[in-house]
VMD Tcl script that draws the C-alpha trace (Angstrom):
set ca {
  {122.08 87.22 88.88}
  {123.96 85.86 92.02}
  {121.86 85.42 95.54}
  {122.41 88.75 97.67}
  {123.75 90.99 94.43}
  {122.43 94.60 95.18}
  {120.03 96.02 92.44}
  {119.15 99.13 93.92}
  {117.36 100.85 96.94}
  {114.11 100.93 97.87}
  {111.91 103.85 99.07}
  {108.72 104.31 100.61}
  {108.72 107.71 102.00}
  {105.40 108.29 103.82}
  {106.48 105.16 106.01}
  {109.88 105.96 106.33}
  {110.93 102.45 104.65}
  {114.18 102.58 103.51}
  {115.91 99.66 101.96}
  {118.91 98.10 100.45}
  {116.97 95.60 97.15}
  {119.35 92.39 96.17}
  {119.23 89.50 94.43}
  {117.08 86.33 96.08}
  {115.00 85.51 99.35}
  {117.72 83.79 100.98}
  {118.05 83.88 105.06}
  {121.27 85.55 104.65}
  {119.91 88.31 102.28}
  {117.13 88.98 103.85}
  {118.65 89.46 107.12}
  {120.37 92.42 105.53}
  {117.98 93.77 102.61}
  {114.78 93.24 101.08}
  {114.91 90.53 98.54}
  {114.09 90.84 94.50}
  {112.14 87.28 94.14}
  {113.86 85.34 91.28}
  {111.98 84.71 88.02}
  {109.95 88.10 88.48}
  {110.96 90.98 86.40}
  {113.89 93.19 87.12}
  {113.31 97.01 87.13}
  {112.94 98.36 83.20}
  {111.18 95.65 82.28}
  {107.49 95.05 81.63}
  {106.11 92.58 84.08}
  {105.57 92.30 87.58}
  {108.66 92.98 90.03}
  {108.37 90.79 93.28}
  {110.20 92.03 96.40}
  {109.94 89.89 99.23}
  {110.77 91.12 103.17}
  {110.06 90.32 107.09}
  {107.60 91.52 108.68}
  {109.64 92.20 111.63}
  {112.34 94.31 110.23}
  {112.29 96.27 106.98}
  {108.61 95.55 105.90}
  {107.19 96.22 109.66}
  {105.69 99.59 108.85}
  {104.40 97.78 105.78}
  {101.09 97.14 107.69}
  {100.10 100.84 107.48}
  {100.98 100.80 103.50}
  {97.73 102.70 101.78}
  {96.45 103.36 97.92}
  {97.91 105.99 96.26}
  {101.47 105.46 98.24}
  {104.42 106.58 96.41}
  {107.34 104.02 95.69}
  {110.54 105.01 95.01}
  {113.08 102.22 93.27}
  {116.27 103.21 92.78}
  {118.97 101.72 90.74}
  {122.20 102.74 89.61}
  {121.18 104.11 86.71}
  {117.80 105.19 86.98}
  {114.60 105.75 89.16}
  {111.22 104.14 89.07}
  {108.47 105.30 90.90}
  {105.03 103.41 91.76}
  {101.94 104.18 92.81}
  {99.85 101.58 95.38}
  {96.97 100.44 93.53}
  {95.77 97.76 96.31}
  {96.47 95.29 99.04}
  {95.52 91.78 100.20}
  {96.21 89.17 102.27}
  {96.90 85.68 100.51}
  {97.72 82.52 101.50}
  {101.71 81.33 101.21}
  {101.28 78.88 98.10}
  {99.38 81.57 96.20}
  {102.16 82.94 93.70}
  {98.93 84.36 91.62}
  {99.90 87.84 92.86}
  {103.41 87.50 91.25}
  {102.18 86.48 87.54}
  {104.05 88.89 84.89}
  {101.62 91.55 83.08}
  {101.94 93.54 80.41}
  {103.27 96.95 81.93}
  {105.39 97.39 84.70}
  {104.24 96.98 88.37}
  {105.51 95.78 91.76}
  {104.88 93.51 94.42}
  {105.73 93.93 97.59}
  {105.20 90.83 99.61}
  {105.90 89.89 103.55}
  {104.21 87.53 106.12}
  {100.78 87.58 107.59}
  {99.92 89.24 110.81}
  {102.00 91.57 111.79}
  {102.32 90.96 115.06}
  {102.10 86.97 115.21}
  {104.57 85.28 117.19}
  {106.63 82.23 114.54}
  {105.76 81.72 111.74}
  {102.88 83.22 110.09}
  {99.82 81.60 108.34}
  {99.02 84.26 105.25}
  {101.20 86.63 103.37}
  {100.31 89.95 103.02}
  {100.76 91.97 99.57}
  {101.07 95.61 98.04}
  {100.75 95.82 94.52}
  {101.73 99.35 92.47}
  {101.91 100.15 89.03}
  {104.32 102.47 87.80}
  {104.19 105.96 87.28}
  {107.51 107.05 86.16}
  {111.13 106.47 85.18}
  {113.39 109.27 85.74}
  {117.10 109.16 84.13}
  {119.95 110.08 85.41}
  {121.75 109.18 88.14}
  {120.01 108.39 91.21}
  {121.65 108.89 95.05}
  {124.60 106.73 95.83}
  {123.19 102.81 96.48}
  {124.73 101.72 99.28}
  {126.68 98.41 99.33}
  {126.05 95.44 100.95}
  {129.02 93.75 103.07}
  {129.27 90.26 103.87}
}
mol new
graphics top color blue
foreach p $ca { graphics top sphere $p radius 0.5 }
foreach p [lrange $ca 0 end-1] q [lrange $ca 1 end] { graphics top cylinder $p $q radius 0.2 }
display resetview
């Protein structure tokens, strides 16, 4: 899939995160969206979706992110919905937390502190399993222009 391709939308209601999802972690793309981190899984499949943003713009209220926190992925055809399971902080060369698995979850992954001025030391990671997939056909995605 081409770099800044919208999938979807993502949701996180209890911290009013709100999202456009497309294609790559690109400084163009994610200076408009969250990111879906190539070579992860794409939503429908088994394995472990990675989507990357900044701290300082659509992942801020990330730091407040708790278990049992609904996530809401929309695409244009259907809706998945996760459930937290657990967070960490990691260092930047740890891609452990992205490894595929067996049944679908999602990653969620920005820099480390919060509030650190340049460019952070760690990364900081949700992980969520999934709950649900609802057909039909979700709420308009809004596009992307460049």
């Amino acid at each position: 899939m081409k770099e800044g391709a919208v999938l979807g939308r993502l949701d996180i209601p209890r911290l009013r995160i709100h999202s456009v999802v497309c294609e790559g972690v690109g400084r163009l793309t994610l200076s408009l969206a969250v990111g879906h981190i190539p070579g992860t899984a794409f939503p429908g499949e088994s394995g472990n979706i990675g989507i990357a943003g900044h701290r300082d713009t659509f992942f801020h209220a990330l730091k407040n992110i708790r278990r049992g926190d609904l996530i809401r992925f929309q695409t244009p055809g259907k809706t998945y919905l996760f459930t937290v399971e657990s967070t960490q902080v990691v260092q930047p060369y740890d891609v452990s937390v992205l490894q595929s698995s067996r049944s679908p979850e999602l990653t969620l992954v920005t820099c480390y502190p919060f509030y650190y001025v340049g460019s952070a030391p760690d990364r900081f990671v949700a992980k969520a399993r999934q709950e649900a997939q609802v057909l039909g056909i979700p709420e308009m995605v809004p596009q992307v222009h460049r």
